[in-house]
VMD Tcl script that builds the backbone (N, CA, C; Angstrom):
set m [mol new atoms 195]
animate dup $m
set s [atomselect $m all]
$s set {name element resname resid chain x y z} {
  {N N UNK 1 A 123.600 120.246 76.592}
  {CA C UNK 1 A 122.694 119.335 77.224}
  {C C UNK 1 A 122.690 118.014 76.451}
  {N N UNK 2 A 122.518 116.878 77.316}
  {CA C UNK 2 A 122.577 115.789 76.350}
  {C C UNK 2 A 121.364 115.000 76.265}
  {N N UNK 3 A 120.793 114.602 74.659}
  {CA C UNK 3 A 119.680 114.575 74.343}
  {C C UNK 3 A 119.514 113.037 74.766}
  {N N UNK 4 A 118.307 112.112 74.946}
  {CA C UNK 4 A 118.052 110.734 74.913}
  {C C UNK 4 A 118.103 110.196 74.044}
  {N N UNK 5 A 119.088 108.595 74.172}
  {CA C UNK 5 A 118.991 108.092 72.641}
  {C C UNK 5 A 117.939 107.345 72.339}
  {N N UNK 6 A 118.748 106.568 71.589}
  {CA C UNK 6 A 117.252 105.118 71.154}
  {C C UNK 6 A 117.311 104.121 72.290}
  {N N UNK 7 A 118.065 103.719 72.549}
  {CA C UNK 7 A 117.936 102.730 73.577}
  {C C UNK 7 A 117.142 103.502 74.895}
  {N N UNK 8 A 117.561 104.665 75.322}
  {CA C UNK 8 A 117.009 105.119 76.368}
  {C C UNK 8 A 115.214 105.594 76.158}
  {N N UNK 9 A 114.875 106.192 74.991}
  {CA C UNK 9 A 113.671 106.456 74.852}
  {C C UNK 9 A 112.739 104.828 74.809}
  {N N UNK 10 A 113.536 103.609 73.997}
  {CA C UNK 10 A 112.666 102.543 74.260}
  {C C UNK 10 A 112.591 101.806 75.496}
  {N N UNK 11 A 113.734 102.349 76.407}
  {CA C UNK 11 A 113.437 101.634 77.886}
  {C C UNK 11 A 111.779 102.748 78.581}
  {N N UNK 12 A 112.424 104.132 78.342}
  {CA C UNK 12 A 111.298 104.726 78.680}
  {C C UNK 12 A 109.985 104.240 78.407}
  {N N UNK 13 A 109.489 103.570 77.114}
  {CA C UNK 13 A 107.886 103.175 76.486}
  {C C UNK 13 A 107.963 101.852 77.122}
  {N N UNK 14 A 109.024 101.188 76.996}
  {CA C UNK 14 A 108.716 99.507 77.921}
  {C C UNK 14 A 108.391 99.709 79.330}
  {N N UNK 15 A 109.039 100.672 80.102}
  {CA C UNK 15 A 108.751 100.997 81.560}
  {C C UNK 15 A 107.309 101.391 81.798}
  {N N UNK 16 A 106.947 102.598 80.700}
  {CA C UNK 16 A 105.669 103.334 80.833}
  {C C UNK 16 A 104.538 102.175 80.205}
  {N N UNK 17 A 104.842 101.068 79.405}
  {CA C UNK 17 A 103.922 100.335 79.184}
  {C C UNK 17 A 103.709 99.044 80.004}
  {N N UNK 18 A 104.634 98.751 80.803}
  {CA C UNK 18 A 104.786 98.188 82.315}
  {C C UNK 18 A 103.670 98.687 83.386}
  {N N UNK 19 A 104.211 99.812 83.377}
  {CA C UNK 19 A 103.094 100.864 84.099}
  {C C UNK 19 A 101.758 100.716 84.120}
  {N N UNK 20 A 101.520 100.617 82.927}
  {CA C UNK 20 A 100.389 100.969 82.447}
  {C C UNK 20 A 99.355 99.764 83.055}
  {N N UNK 21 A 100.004 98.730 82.249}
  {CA C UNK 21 A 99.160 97.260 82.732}
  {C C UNK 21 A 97.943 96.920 83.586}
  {N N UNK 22 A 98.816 97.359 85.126}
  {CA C UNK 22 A 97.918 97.347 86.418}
  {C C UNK 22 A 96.998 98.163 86.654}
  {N N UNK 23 A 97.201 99.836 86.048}
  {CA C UNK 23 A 95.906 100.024 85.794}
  {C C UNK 23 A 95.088 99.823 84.954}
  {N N UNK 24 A 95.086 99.246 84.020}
  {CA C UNK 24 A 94.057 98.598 82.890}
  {C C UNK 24 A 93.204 97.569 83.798}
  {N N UNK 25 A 93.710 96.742 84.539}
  {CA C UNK 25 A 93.517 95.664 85.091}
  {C C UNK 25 A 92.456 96.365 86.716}
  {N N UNK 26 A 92.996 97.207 86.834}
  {CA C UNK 26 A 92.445 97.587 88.248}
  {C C UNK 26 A 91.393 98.367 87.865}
  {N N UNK 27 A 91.226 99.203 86.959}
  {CA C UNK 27 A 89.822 99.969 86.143}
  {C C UNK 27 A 88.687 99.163 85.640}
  {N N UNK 28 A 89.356 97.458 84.629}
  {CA C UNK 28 A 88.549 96.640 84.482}
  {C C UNK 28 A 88.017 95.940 85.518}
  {N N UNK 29 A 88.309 95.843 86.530}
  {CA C UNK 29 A 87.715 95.157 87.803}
  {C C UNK 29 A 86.707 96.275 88.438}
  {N N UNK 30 A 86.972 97.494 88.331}
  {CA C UNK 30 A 85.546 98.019 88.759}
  {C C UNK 30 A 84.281 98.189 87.979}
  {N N UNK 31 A 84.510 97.419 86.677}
  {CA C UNK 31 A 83.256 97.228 85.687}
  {C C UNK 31 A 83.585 98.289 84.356}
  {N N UNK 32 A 84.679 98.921 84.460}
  {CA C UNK 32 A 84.676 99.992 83.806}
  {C C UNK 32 A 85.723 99.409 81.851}
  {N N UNK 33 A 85.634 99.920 81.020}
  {CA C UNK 33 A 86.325 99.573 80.029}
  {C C UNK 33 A 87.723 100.230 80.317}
  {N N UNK 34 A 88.985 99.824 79.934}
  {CA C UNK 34 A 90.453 99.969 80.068}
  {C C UNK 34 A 90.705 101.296 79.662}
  {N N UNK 35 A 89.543 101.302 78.439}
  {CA C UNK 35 A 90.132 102.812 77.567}
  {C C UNK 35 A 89.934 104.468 78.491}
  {N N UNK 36 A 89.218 104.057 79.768}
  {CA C UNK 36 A 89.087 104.891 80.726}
  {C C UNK 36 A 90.572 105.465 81.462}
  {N N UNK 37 A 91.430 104.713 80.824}
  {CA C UNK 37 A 93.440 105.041 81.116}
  {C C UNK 37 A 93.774 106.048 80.351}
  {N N UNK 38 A 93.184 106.256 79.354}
  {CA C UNK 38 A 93.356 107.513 78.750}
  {C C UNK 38 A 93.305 109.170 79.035}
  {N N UNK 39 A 92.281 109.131 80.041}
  {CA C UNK 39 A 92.164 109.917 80.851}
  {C C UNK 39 A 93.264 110.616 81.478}
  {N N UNK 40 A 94.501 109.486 82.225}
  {CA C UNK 40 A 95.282 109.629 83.140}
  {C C UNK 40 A 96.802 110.573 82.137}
  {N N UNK 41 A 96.349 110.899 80.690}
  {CA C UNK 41 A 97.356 111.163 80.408}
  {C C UNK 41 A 96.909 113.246 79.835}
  {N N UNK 42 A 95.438 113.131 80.565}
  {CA C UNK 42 A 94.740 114.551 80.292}
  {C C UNK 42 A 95.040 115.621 82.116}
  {N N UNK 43 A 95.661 116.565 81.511}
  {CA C UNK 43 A 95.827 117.664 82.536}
  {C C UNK 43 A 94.416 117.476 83.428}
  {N N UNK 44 A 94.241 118.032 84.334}
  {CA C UNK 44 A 93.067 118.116 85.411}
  {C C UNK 44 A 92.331 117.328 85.239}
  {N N UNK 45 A 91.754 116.694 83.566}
  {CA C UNK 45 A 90.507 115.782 83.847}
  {C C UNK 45 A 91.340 114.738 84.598}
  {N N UNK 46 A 92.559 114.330 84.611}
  {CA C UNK 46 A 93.176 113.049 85.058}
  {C C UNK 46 A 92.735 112.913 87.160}
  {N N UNK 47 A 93.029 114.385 87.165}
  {CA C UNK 47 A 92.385 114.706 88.661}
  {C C UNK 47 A 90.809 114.252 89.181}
  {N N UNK 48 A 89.920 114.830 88.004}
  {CA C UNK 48 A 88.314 114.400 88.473}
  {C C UNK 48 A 88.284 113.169 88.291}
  {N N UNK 49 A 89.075 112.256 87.238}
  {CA C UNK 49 A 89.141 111.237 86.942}
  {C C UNK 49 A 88.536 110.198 87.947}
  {N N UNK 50 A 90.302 110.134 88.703}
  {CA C UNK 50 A 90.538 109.367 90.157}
  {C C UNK 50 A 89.574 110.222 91.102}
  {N N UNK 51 A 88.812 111.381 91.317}
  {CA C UNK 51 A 87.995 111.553 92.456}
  {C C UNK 51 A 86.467 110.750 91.946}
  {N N UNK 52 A 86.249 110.467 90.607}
  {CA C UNK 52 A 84.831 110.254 90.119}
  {C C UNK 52 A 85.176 108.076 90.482}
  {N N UNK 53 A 86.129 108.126 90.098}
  {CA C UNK 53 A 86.594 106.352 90.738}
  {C C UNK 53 A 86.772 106.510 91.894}
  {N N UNK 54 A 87.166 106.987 92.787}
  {CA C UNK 54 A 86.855 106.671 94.231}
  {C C UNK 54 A 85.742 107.203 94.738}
  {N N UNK 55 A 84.524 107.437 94.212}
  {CA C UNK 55 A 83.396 107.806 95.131}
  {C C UNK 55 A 82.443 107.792 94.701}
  {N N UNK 56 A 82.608 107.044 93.060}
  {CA C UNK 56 A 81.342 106.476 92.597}
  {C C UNK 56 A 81.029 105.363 92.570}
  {N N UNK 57 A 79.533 104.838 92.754}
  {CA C UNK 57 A 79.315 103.417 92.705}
  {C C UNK 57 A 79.777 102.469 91.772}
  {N N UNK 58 A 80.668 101.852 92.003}
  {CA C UNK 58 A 81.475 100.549 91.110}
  {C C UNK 58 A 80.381 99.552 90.713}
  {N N UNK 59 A 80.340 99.325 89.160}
  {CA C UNK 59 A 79.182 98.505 88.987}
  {C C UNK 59 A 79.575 96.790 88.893}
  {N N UNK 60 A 80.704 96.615 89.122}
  {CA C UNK 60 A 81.397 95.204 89.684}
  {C C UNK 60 A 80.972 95.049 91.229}
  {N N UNK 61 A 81.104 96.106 91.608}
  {CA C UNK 61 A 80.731 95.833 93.301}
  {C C UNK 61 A 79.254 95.519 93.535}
  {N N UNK 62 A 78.416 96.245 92.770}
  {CA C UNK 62 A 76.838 96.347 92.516}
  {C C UNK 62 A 76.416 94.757 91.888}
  {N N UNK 63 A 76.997 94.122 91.331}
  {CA C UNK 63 A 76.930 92.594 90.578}
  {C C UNK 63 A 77.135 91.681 91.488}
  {N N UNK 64 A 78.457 91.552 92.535}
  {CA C UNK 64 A 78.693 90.665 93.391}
  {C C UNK 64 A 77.668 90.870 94.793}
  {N N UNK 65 A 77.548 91.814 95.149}
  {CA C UNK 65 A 76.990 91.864 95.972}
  {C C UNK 65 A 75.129 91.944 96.416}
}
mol reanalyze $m
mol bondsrecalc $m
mol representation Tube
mol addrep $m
């Protein structure tokens, strides 16, 4: 089997930290702190995660409106 080198594991962390970005950005817009991305890298809580952000009151939405 052939293992990943260096070049390939640092495209992997530049891609996955690419990734990452937009949701930092899309979590901070619902009022919430970034470090709430952490989550997304936990077995099942990553699941209640995204159901507790889509169906709880956004406190950015609660400010503008």
């Amino acid at each position: 089997m052939h293992s990943m080198g260096l070049w390939a594991w640092l495209l992997v962390i530049v891609v996955s930290l690419a990734m990452l970005y937009p949701y930092v950005r899309i979590i901070r817009r619902t009022g919430h702190s970034g470090w709430w991305l952490i989550t997304m890298f936990v077995p099942i809580l990553n699941v209640i995660m995204l159901w507790v952000f889509a169906f709880v009151k956004w406190p950015a939405v609660d400010r503008t409106a």
